[in-house]
C-alpha positions, -999 to 999 in steps of 0.1 A, spaced: 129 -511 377 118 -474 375 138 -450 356 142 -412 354 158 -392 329 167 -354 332 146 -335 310 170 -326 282 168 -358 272 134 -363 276 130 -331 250 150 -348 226 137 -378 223 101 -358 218 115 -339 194 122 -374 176 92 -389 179 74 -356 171 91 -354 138 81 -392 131 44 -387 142 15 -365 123 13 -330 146 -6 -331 181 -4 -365 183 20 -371 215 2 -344 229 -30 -360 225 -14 -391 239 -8 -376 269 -34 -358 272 -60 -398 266 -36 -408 298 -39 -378 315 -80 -378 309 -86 -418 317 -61 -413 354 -81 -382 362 -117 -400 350 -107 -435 375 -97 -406 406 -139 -391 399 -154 -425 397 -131 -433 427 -145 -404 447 -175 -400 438 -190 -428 420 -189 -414 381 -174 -389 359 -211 -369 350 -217 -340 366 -180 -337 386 -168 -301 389 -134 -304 374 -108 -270 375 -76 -267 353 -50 -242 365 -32 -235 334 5 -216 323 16 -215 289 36 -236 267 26 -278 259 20 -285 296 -13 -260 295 -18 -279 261 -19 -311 277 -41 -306 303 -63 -284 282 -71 -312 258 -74 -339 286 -102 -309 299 -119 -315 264 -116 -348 266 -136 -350 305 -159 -323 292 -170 -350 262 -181 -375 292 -200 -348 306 -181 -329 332 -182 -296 340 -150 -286 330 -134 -250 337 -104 -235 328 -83 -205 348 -52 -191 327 -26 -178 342 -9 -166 310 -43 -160 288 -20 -146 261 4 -174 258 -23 -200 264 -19 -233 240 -43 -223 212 -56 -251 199 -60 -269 234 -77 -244 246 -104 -245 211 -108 -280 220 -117 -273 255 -143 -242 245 -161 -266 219 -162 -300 242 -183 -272 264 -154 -263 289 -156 -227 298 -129 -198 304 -128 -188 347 -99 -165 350 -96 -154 386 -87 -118 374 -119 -105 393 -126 -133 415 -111 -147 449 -91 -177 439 -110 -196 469 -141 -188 451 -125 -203 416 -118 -237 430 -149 -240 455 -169 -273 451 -143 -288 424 -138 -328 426 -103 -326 409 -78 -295 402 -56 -301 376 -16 -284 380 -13 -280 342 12 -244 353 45 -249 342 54 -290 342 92 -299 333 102 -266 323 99 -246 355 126 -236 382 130 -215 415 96 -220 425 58 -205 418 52 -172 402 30 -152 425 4 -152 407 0 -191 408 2 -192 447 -32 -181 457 -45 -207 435 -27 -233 442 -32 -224 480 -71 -224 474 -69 -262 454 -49 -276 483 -73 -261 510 -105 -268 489 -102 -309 497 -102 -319 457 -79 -341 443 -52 -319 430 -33 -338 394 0 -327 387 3 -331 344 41 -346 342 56 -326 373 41 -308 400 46 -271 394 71 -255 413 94 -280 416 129 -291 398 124 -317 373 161 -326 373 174 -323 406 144 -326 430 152 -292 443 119 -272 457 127 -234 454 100 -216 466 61 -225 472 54 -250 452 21 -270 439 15 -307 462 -5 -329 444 -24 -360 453 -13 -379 420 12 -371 395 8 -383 361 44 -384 342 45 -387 303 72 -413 285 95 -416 312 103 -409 357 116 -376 358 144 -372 390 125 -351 409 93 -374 408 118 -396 428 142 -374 452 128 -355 483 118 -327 489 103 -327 453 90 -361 458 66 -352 487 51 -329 462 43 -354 437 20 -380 459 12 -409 433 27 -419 406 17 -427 375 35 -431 343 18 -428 310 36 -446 280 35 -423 247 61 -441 229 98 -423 242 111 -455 254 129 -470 224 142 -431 217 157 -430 254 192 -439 261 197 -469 276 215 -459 309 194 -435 325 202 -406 349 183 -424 380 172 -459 387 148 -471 417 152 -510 416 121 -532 430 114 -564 444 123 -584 412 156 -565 411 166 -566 443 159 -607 441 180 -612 414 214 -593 435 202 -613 469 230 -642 479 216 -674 479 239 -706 491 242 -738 476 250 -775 484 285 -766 481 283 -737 503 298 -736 542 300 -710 564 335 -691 546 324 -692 510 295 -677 513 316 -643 534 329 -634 563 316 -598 572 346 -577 599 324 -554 623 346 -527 637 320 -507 660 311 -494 694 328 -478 722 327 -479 759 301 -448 755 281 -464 728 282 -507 730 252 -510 715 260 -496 686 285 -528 680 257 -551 691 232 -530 665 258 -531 636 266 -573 646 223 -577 641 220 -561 606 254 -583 595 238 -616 608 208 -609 584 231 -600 558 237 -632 537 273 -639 549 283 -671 567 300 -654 596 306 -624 610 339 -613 629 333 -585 655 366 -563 668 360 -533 690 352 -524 732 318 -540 728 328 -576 730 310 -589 758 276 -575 752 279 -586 714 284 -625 726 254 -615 751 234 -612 726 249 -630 689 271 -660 702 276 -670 669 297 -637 666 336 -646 663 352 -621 687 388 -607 688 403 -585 702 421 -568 675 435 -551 656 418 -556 630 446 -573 606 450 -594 628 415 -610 638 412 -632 609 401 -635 572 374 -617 562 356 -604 527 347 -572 539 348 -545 568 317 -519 580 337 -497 602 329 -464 621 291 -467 643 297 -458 676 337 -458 677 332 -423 695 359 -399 698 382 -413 725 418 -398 712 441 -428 703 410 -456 699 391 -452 668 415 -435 643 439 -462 647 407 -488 645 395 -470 613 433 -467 595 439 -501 599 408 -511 585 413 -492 554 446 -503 551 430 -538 544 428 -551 506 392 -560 510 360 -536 502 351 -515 534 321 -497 545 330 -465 562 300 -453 585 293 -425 612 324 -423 638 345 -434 610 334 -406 582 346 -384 609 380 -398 603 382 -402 565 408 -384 542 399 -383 502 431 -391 490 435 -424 515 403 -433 504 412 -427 470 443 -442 470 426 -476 485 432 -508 461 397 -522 473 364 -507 468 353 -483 494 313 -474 502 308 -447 527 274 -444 541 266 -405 559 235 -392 569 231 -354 556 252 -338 583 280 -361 578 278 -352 544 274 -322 549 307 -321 572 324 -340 544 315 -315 519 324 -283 538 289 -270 531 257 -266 559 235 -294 562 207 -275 546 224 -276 515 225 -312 514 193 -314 524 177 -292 496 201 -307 469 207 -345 475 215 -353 442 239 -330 436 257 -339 469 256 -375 469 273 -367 437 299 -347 446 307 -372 473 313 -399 451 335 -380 428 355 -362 460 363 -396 473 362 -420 445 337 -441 469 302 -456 464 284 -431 485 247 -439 502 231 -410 512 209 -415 541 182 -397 548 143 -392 536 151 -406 502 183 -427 502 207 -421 470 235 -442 462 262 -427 433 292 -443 420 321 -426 410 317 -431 373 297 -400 366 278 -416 334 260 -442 362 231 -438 369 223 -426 405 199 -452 426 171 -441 442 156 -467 475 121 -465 475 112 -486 503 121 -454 527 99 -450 557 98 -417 580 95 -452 607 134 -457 603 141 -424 616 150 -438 653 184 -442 668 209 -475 655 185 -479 628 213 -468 609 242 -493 623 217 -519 614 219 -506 577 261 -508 583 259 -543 591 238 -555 564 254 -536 537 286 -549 546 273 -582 551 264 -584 516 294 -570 505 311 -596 517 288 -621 496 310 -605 469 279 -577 459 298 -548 441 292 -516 466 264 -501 446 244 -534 445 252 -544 484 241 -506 487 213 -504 471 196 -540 482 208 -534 519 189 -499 517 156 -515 499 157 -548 525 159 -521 557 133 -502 543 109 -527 535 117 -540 568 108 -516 589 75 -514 570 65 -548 575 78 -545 612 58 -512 617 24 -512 599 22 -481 612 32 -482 645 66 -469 665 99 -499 656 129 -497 672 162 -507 655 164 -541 666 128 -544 656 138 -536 615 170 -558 625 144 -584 635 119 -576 603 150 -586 576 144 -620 571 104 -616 561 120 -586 540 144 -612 520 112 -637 518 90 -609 508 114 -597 478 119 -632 466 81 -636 469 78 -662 492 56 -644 517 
């Protein structure tokens, strides 16, 4: 599992371990990771690290400091290392000393066109403003950061890409997008949420000895493959077709049926033992899924079941889906509350419900749900996927290009999917994601597990179904089960 941790935190435990440690050395640490990641990009590009033209772009304060010494560091394997300050009088002193006598050489762009500092460099190394910046690049850093990005090097982020918000993933302004990103002790949130995370390209983390000083829930969590195994439902001897769940679908309309037969195909490849569909789209769900158990409805009344996904494609036909969506959160059982239905939600039903609730919205539905434009959302997830789960007292999944799931507990960490794919942005993907998360809700999952494996299994999916080409919904729907023997390492 991948963690993050906002960066007051990560100060303090620095200031710990700095106080245990002789002075300079975490620096230096990070500065040996910083130098052996940049050294493996040379020999990757061009074949050895002699003779590469390497530039660092450098601010003030330790994140200068720790790319000026990983400079030093290059410059003693015989690169020709130099240096452009964009603060010369605040420039870390002794980083830059080390630099100067390793044979690295001072090239401020005062005089010279910043396209003309970086020309012919192998590697550019963002060493601006790291953890500590907000609201964007100065205006004196854009011209170079432009000219790296144009020049075709391999631009290096040291711990954050400049320009960017280490805690919220916010991008306020131009901002520096590198190639790689090398991250010291521990994930910072923005490495992880959009838009910061397009910024960031690779990631690697180097260890400098924070982890036994961190707290042990952190602020954000991206589970993987061995994670996501260990929450998957797996029957037994035992098992028949009730204990392992029975999943309620309440979706589609006469405008939209196939969003009930889209929503029925994710819950099949869910993990539960049987799904119960209620809802207009009866006849083209038994079409397709005739293991599907049909009624009628209302939805009380259709049978015993361990969890409801209500909402995709109930429309807005006055007296059809509110009644639909009411009595399904009237039940006593967890429900997902999707599209249609977030249309219909009130916070203090919701609230009030004795079962858990996990509402799944895209950014204009949360958006809508917040009272705020979508760009807001957009530009802020974390703060709004938070918001949503406090407003509501839900689980909340935020759709969108990085999916966030937040609890109500405010001290939980938020959960990052990283299996996202700009592939799954195509229409019912996103009842397919309905149908599987409740599915494994009714395995008995708690809502920010189901959540979070239902969002990493749709993902990863849609990547094995794609390999880069165009899937439709049905496709992912069709990719789950080599997802689920993929996770558990069986293919």
């Amino acid at each position: 599992m991948r963690t993050a941790y906002r960066v007051e935190t990560v100060r303090n435990a620095e200031r710990e371990l700095m106080a245990r440690l002789p002075e300079g050395t975490l620096m230096r640490r990070a500065a040996a990771g910083l130098a052996a990641t940049c050294a493996d990009l040379l020999r990757d590009r061009r074949g050895r690290v002699s003779g590469a033209r390497v530039v660092l772009l450098v601010g003030s304060g330790d994140n200068g400091g720790d790319a000026l010494y990983a400079g030093a560091l290059l410059a003693g394997r015989s690169a020709r290392v130099s240096v452009v300050r964009l603060a010369p009088a605040r420039t870390h002193g002794a980083g830059l000393t080390a630099l100067l006598d390793a044979g690295g050489r001072i090239a401020d762009a005062t005089d010279t066109p910043a396209d003309a500092v970086v020309a012919g460099a192998d590697l550019v190394l963002d060493g601006i403003t790291g953890i500590g910046g907000h609201g964007g690049l100065r205006p004196e850093a854009v011209p170079l950061v432009r000219a790296a990005r144009a020049s075709g090097a391999v631009v290096v982020a040291v711990d954050l890409p400049s320009g960017v918000t280490a805690d919220s993933g916010e991008v306020a302004g131009e901002a520096v997008r590198a190639d790689v990103t090398v991250t010291f002790g521990t994930y910072k949130p923005g490495l992880l949420i959009d838009p910061a995370r397009e910024h960031a390209g690779a990631l690697r983390l180097v260890d400098i000895g924070l982890g036994p000083l961190l707290p042990p829930v952190p602020d954000l969590e991206a589970l993987q493959h061995a994670d996501v195994a260990r929450l998957l439902p797996e029957p037994t001897g035992e098992s028949d077709k009730y204990r392992r769940g029975v999943i309620g679908i309440v979706a589609g309309s006469a405008r939209y049926p196939g969003a009930a037969v889209l929503a029925v195909a994710g819950a099949l490849r869910g993990g539960a033992g049987a799904v119960r569909y209620v809802g207009p789209g009866g006849d083209a769900v038994i079409a397709r899924f005739p293991e599907t158990l049909v009624h009628e409805g209302p939805p009380s009344k259709a049978g015993r079941v361990q969890a409801w996904a209500v909402g995709p494609g109930l429309g807005d036909e006055p007296g059809t889906a509110e009644p639909l969506a009411s009595d399904v959160l009237a039940s006593d059982v967890p429900v997902l509350v999707d599209a249609d239905g977030l249309r219909l939600l009130d916070a203090a039903t919701v609230r009030a419900r004795s079962a858990p609730t996990l509402l799944t919205p895209h950014a204009g539905e949360a958006a809508a749900l917040l009272g705020v434009p979508r760009e807001e959302v957009e530009a802020g997830r974390l703060a709004a996927v938070r918001e949503l789960a406090s407003r509501y007292g839900a689980t909340v999944l935020l759709k969108g290009s990085t999916t966030l799931i937040a609890t109500p507990d405010p001290t939980a960490p938020v959960r990052v999917n990283p299996t996202g794919t700009p592939w799954l942005a195509t229409a019912g993907s996103g009842d397919i994601l309905s149908g599987l998360a409740g599915s494994l809700l009714a395995t008995g999952l708690p809502t920010h597990d189901a959540a979070a494996a239902a969002a990493y299994l749709h993902g990863l999916a849609a990547r094995l179904k794609s390999r880069g080409a165009p899937v439709s919904a049905l496709d992912v729907a069709d990719g789950l089960p080599a997802a689920w023997r993929n996770v558990r390492g069986e293919a």
